[in-house]
C-alpha positions as a Python dict, from the first residue, in 0.01 Angstrom:
ca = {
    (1, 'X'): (0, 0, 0),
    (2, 'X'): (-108, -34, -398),
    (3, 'X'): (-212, -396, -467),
    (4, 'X'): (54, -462, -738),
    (5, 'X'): (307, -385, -468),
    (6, 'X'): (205, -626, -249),
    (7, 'X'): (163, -850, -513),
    (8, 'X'): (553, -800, -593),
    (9, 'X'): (639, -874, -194),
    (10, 'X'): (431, -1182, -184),
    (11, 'X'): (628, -1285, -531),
    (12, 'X'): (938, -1227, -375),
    (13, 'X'): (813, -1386, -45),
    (14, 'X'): (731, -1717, -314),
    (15, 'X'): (1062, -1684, -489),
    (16, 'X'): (1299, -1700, -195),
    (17, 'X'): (1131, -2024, -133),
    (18, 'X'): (1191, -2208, -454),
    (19, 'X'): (1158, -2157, -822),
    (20, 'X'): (863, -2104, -1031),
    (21, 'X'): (802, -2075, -1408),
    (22, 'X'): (583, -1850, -1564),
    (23, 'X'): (269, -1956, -1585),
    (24, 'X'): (288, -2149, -1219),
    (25, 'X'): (370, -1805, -1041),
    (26, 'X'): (57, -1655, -1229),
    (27, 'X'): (-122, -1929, -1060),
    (28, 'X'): (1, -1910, -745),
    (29, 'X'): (-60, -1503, -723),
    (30, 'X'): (-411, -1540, -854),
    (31, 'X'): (-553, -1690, -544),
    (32, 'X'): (-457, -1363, -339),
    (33, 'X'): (-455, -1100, -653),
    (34, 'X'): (-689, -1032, -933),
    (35, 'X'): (-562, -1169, -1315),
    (36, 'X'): (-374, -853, -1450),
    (37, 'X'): (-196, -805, -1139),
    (38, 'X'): (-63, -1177, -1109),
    (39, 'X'): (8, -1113, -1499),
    (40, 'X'): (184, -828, -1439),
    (41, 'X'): (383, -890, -1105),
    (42, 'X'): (495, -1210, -1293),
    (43, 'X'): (600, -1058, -1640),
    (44, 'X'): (782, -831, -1417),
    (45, 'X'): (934, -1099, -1198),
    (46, 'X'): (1065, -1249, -1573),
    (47, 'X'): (1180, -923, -1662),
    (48, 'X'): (1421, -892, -1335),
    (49, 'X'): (1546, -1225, -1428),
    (50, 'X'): (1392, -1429, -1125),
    (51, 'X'): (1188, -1627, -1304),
    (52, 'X'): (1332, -1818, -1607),
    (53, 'X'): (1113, -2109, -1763),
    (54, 'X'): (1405, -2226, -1938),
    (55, 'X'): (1627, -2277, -1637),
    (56, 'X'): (1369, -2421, -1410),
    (57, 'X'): (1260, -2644, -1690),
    (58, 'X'): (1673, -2752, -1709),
    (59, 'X'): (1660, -2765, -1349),
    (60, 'X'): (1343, -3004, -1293),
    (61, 'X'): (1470, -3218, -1583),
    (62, 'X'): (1800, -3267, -1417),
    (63, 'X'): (1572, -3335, -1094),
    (64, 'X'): (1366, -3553, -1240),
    (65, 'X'): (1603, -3778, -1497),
    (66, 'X'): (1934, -3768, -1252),
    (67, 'X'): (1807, -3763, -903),
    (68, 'X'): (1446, -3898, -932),
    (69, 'X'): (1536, -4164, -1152),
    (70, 'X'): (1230, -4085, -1395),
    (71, 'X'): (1205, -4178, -1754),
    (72, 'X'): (1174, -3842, -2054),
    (73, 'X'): (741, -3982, -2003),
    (74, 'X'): (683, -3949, -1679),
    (75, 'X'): (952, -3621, -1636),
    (76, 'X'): (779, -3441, -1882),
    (77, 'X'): (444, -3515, -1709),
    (78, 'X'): (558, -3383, -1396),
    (79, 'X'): (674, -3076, -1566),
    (80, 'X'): (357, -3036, -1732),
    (81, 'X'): (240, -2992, -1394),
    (82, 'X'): (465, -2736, -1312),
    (83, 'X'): (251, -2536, -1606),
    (84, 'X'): (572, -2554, -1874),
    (85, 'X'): (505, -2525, -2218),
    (86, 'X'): (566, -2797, -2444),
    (87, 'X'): (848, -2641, -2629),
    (88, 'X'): (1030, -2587, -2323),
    (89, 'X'): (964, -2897, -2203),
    (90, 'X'): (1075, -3047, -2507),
    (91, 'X'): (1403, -2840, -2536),
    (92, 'X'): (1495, -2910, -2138),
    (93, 'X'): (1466, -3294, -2205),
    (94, 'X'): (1639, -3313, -2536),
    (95, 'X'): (1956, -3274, -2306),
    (96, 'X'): (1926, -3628, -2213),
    (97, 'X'): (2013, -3900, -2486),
    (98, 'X'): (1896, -4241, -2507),
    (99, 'X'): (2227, -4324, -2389),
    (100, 'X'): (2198, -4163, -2103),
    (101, 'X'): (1827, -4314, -2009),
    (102, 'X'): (1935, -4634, -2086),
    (103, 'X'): (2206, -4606, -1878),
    (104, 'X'): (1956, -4467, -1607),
    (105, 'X'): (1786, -4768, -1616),
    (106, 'X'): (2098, -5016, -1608),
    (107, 'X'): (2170, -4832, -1278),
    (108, 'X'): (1809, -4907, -1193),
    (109, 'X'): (1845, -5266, -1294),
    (110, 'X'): (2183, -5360, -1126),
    (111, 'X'): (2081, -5166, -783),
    (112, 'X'): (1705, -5232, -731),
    (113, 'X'): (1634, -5533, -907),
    (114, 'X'): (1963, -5783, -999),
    (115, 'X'): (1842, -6075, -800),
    (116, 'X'): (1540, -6053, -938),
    (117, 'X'): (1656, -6088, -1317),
    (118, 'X'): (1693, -6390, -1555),
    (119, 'X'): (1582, -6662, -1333),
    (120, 'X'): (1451, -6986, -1470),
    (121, 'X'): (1132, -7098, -1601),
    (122, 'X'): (783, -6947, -1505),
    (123, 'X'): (851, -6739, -1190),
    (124, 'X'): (1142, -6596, -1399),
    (125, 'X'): (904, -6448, -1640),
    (126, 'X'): (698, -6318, -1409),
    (127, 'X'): (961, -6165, -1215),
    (128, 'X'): (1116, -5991, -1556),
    (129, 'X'): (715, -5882, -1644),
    (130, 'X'): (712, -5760, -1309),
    (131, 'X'): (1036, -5539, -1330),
    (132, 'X'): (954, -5395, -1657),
    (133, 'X'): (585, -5263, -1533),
    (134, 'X'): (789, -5113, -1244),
    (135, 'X'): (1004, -4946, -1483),
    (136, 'X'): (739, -4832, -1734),
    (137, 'X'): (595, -4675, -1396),
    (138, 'X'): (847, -4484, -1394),
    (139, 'X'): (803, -4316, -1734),
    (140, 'X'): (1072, -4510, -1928),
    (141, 'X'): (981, -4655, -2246),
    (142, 'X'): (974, -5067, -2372),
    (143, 'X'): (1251, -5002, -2601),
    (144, 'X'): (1483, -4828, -2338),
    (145, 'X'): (1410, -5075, -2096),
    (146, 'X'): (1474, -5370, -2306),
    (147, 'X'): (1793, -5258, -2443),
    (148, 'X'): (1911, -5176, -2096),
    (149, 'X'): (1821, -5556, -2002),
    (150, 'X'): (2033, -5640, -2272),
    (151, 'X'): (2324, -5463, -2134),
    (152, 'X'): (2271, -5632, -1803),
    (153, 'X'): (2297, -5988, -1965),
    (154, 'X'): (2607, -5884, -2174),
    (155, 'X'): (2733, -5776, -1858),
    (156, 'X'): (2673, -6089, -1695),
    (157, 'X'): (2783, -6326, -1992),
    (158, 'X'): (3130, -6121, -2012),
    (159, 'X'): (3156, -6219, -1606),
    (160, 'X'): (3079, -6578, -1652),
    (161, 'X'): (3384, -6634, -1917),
}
């Protein structure tokens, strides 16, 4: 059997596995196949319609913001990973408004971390520091987090009248 058709089977083998963009399945081939013939079984794979960069990149974004919890940071730096351009990177994450990561993080906030927040005096502080690094961790940024603290305490105030 011809190289390129094995390299086709073993892309098919990969594909009924999971999905792969572009440049990841060029990767993947190229530690069995030479170069051209990873280029080529993978142009072809994108010409069938198997591989799609902009619907994996929608799918891992959904992954990564919905189910993973992730802020747009750290998302796109696991998709980055996944060898995604920038531009369809960019374009999968634009999906998500700050709304919607603030509201992310509310979740975050009321599930994880309530008893923790807004306690008194010095160990308060800490504790808040302390929730915020664990949130920046998680790839969201200052002014999401804060404004979904703010939420939390409106929330809170509206309960206590």
């Amino acid at each position: 059997m011809e190289e390129l058709d094995i390299a086709k089977r073993r892309a098919m083998h990969l594909l009924g596995g999971r999905d792969y963009g572009r440049n990841e399945l060029i990767e993947k081939l190229k530690n069995n196949y030479s170069e051209k013939t990873a280029v080529t079984v993978a142009d072809l794979m994108c010409e069938y319609g198997y591989v799609n960069d902009d619907r994996y990149a929608e799918k891992l974004a959904k992954q990564y913001i919905t189910v993973r919890k992730y802020g747009k940071s750290r998302a796109a730096l696991m998709m980055r990973q996944k060898l995604l351009d920038a531009q369809t990177i960019e374009t999968a994450l634009d999906k998500y408004t700050e709304d919607d990561i603030t509201g992310e993080i509310a979740e975050i906030l009321r599930k994880k971390y309530f008893d923790r927040l807004f306690l008194g005096g010095i160990e308060g502080k800490k504790e808040m520091q302390k929730v915020i690094a664990a949130l920046a961790r998680r790839g969201y940024g200052y002014n999401d987090i804060k404004t979904a603290l703010y939420i939390i305490q409106d929330e809170i105030q509206n309960e206590e009248d």
